[in-house]
C-alpha positions as CSV (number, residue, x, y, z in Angstrom):
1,X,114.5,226.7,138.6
2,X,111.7,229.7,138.6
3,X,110.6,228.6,134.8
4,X,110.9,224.7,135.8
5,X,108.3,225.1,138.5
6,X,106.3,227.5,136.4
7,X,106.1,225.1,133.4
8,X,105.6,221.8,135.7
9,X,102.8,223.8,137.3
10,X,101.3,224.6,133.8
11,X,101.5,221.1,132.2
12,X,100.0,219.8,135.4
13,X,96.5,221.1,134.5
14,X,95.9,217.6,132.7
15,X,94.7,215.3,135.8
16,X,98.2,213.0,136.1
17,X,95.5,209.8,135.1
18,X,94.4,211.0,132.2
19,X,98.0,211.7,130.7
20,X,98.9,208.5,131.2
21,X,95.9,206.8,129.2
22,X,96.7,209.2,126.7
23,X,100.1,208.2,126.6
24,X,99.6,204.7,127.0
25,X,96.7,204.9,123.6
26,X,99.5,206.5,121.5
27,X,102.4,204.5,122.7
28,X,101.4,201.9,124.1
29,X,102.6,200.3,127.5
30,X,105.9,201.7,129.1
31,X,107.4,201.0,132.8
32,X,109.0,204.3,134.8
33,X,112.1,204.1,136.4
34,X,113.4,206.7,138.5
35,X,117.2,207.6,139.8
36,X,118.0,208.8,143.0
37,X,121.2,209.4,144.7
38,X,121.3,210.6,148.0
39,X,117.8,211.1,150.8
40,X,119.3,213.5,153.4
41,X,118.4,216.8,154.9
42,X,121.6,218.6,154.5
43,X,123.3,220.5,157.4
44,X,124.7,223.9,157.2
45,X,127.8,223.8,155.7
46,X,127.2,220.8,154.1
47,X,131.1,219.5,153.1
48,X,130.1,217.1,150.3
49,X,128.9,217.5,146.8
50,X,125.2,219.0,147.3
51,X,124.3,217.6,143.5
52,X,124.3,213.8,145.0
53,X,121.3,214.8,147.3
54,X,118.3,214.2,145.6
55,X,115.5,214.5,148.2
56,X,115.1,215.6,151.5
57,X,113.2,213.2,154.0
58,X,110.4,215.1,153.4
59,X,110.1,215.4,150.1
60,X,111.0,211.5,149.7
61,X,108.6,210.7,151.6
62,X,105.7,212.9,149.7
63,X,106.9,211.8,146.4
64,X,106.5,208.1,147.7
65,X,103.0,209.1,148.6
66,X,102.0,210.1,145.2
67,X,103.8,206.9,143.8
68,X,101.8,204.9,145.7
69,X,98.7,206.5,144.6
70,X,99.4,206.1,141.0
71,X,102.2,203.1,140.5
72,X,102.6,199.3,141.1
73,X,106.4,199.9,142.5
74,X,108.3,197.4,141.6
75,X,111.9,196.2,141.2
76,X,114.1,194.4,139.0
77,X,113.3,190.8,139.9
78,X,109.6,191.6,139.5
79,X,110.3,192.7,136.0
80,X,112.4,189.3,135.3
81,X,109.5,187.2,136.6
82,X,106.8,189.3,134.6
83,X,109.1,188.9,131.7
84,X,109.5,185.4,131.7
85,X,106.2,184.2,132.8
86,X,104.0,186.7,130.7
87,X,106.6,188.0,127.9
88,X,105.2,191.8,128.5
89,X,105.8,194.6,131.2
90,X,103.7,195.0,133.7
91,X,101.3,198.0,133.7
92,X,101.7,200.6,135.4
93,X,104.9,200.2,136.6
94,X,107.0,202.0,138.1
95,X,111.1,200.7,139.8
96,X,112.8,203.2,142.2
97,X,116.7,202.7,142.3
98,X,119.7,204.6,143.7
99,X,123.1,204.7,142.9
100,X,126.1,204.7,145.1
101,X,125.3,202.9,148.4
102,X,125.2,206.0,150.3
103,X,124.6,205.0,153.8
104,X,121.3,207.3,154.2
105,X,119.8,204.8,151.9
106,X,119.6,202.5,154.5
107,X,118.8,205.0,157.7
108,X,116.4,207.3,155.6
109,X,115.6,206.2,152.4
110,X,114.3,202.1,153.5
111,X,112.6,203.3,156.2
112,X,110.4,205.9,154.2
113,X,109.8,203.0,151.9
114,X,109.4,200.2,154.8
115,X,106.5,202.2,156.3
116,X,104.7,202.5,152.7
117,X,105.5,198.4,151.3
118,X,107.3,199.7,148.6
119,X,110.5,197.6,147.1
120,X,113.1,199.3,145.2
121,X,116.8,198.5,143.4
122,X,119.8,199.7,145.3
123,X,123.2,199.8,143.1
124,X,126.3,200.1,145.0
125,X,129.9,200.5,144.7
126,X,131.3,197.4,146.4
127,X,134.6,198.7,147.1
128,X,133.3,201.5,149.1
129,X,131.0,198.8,151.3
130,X,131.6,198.7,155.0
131,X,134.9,200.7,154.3
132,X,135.6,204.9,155.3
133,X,136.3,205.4,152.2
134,X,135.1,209.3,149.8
135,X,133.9,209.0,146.1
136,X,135.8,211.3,143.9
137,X,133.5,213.6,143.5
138,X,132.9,214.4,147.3
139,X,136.6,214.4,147.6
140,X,136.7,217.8,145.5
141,X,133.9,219.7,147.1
142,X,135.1,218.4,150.0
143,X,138.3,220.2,149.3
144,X,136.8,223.4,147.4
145,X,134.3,223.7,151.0
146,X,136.8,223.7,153.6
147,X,139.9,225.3,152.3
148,X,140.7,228.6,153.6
149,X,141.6,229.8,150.9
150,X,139.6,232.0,148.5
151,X,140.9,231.3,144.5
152,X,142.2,228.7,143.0
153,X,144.8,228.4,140.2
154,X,145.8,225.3,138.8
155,X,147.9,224.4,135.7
156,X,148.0,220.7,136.1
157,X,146.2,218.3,135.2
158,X,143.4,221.1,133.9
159,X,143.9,224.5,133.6
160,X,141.8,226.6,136.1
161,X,141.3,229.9,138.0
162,X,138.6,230.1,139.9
163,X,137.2,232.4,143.0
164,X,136.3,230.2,145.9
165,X,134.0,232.5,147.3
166,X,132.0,232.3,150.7
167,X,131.4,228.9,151.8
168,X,128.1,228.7,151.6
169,X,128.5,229.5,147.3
170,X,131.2,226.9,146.8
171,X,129.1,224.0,145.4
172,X,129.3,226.1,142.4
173,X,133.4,225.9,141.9
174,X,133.0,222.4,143.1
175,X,131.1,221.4,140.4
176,X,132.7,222.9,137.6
177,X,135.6,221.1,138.9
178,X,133.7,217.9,138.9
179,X,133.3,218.4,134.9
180,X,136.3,218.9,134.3
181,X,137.3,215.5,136.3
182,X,135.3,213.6,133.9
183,X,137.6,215.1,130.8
184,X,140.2,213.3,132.3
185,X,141.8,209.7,132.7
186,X,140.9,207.9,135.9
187,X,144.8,208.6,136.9
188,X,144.4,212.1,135.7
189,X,141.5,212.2,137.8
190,X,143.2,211.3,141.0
191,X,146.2,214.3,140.2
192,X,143.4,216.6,140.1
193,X,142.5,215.5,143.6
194,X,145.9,215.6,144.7
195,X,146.9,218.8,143.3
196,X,143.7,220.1,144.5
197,X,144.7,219.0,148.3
198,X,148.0,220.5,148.1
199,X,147.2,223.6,146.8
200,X,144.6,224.2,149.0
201,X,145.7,223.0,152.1
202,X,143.1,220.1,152.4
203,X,144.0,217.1,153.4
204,X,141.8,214.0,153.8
205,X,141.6,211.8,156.5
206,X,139.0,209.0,154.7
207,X,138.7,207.7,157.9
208,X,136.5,210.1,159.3
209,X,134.1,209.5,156.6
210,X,132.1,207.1,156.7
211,X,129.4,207.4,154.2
212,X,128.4,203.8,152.5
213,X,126.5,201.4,154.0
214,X,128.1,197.7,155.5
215,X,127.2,194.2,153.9
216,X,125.5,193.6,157.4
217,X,123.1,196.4,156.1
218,X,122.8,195.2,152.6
219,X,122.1,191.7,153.9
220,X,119.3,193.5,155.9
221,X,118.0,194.9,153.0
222,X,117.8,192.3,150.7
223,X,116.3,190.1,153.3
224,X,113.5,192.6,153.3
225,X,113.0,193.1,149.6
226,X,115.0,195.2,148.3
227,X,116.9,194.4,145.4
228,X,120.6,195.0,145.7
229,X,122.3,195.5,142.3
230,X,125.6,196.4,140.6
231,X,127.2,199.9,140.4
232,X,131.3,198.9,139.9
233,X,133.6,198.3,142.1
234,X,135.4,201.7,142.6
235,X,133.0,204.0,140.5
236,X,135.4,205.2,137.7
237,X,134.4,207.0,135.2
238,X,133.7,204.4,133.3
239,X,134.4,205.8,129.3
240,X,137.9,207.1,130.7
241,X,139.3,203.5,131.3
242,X,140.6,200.5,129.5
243,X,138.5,197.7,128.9
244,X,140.3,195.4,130.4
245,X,139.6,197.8,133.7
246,X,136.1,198.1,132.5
247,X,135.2,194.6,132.6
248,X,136.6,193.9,136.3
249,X,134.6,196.4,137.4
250,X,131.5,195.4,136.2
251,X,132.8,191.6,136.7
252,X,134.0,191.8,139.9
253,X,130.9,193.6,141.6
254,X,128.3,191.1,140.8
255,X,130.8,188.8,142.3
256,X,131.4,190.3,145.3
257,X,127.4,190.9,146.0
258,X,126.8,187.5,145.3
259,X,129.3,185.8,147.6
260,X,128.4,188.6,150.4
261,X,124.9,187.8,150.2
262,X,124.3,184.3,148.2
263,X,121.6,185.2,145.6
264,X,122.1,185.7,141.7
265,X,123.0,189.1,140.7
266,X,120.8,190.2,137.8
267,X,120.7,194.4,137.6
268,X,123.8,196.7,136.4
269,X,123.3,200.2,137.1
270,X,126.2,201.8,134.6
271,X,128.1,204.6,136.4
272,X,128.4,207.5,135.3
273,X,130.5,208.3,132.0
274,X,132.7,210.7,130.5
275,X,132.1,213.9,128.5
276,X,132.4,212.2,125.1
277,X,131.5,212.8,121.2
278,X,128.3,211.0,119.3
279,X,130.6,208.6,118.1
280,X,132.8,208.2,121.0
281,X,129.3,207.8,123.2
282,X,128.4,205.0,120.8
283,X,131.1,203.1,120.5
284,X,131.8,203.1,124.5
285,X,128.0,201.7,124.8
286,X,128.4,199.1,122.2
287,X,131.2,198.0,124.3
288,X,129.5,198.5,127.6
289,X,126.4,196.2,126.6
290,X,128.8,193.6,125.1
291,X,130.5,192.9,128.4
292,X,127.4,193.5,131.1
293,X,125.9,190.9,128.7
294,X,129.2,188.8,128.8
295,X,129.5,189.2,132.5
296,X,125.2,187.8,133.1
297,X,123.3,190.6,134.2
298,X,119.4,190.2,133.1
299,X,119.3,194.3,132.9
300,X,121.4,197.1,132.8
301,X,120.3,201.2,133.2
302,X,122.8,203.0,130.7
303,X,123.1,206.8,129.9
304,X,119.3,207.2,128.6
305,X,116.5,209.7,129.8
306,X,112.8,208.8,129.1
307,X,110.5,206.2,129.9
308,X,111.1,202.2,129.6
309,X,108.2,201.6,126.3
310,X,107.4,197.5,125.1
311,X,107.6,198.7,121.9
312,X,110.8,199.2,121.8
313,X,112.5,197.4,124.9
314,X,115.9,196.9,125.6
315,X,117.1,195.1,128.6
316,X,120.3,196.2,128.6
317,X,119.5,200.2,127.8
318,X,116.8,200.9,130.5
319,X,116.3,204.3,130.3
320,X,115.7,206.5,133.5
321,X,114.3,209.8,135.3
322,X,117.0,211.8,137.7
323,X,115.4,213.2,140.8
324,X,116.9,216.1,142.0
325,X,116.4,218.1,145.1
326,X,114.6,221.1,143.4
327,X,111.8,219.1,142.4
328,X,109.1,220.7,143.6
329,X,105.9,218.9,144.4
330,X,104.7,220.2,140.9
331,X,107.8,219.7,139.2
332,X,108.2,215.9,140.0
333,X,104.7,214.9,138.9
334,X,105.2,216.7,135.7
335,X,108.5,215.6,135.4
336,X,106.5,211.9,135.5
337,X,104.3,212.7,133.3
338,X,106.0,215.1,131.1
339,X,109.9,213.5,130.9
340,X,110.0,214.7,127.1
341,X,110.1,218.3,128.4
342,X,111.0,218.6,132.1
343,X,114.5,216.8,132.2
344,X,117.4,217.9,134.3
């Protein structure tokens, strides 16, 4: 991360205002939309998968600071009412979401945001709502963290050996197991998990885990402001299932948002996808617009880094900026500025 901070620092000696008018005189007018997962300061020993945390409170909180500086925040139903009154994005825009529904969102995340009058988008997994229930994903480093055991082998349904470690330098086994989960079906995805867990001596007891928010708390949120929008129903991985599946799940959670909290639906945030070929990825996205269009979502993220430009806009392939937790003060304003060159 040396040479990320290094070259954020360096592209940083153009004052962040001036970029953007340069930017904006060569390509015109574009809206910023940023990802985030989770806002947490992470404990020691830290049993879930480190790569969802994208901020810590502090550092949320300072990159809100330089939003607000330089941004009209913004969410989703802003950008409907801009669009269908004017016809053009606003300027200088800029829509913070997260994905998941990670219940820090509502005890860390709003708050931070609360305190500055900033709006943002929420997507969440509606079967995970209210309910003790893991992702996949923090179901294997969950595993991988707090197994006694030091290696792993594994024939079935991937083939892996794989030195466990200390446990403070397991995130690193953890996520290479997470990529290879998204190799496989969504069934072949839960025998991983199970395999995992008996090999390893882990079992789960989901009910000690309570990590989503509660429609109480999305009710709350939406009642401030906040735009609550659509991330599936059970977070798949969404190229490695049918589309019969596929359409539920994008179906199904703008249903269940709307009748928990009796407004109209209008953002899909696509989870996340498979490891797939050029024409594999564009087949799988042809099919994805067709049925978030289908199913009457106004918007849609999909699988695209960059900035959101009028010149070429598409409401259903809104492209957007990860935040990750090693964004340094430097790196995240060049990462802004700069999204061409500092990227993940």
């Amino acid at each position: 991360m040396k040479k990320r901070h290094l070259l954020g620092g360096l592209l940083n000696v153009i004052p962040f205002g001036l970029n953007r008018q340069f930017r904006k005189m060569r390509f015109g007018e574009y809206l910023t939309v940023l990802c985030y997962h989770r806002i947490l300061d992470r404990p020691a020993n830290f049993p879930y998968d480190d790569d969802l945390v994208s901020a810590s409170a502090d550092q949320f909180a300072g990159q809100l600071d330089f939003i607000s500086k330089h941004y009209n925040v913004i969410n989703f139903k802003d950008l409907r009412l801009r669009l269908d009154g004017e016809g053009a994005l606003p300027g200088n825009s800029l829509i913070i979401t997260f994905d998941d529904g990670y219940i820090d969102n509502y005890e860390i995340a709003w708050p931070l945001l609360k305190m500055r009058g900033l709006t943002a988008t929420m997507f969440v997994t509606t079967g995970f709502i209210g309910r003790s229930r893991m992702f996949w994903w923090d179901e294997i480093a969950y595993i991988i963290k707090t197994t006694r055991a030091d290696h792993l082998e594994l024939e079935n349904p991937v083939q892996v050996s794989l030195a466990l470690g200390s446990r403070e330098s397991r995130q690193e086994p953890a996520r290479i197991l997470i990529k290879k989960a998204k190799l496989l079906t969504d069934d072949a995805k839960e025998t991983l998990i199970d395999e995992l867990s008996e090999k390893l001596n882990v079992a789960i007891d989901e009910s000690e885990h309570r990590l989503t928010m509660t429609w109480e708390q999305l009710r709350e949120l939406d009642e401030s402001g906040i735009e609550i929008g659509a991330h599936s129903v059970n977070h798949p991985i969404f190229s490695n299932i049918e589309e019969e599946r596929l359409r539920t799940e994008i179906a199904h959670s703008k249903e269940m948002i709307e009748n928990e909290l009796g407004g109209e639906i209008i953002t899909f945030g696509a989870p996340g996808r498979g490891i797939l070929s050029p024409q594999e990825r564009a087949r799988f996205e042809k099919l994805l617009r067709k049925i978030v269009t289908e199913c009457g979502y106004r918007f849609s993220t999909q699988y695209r880094w960059g900035l959101v430009y009028a010149r070429d806009f598409d409401a259903y392939r809104i492209g957007r900026l990860g935040i990750e937790s090693y964004d340094t003060k430097t790196s995240f304003k060049a990462k802004l500025s700069y999204p061409e060159i500092i990227s993940y």
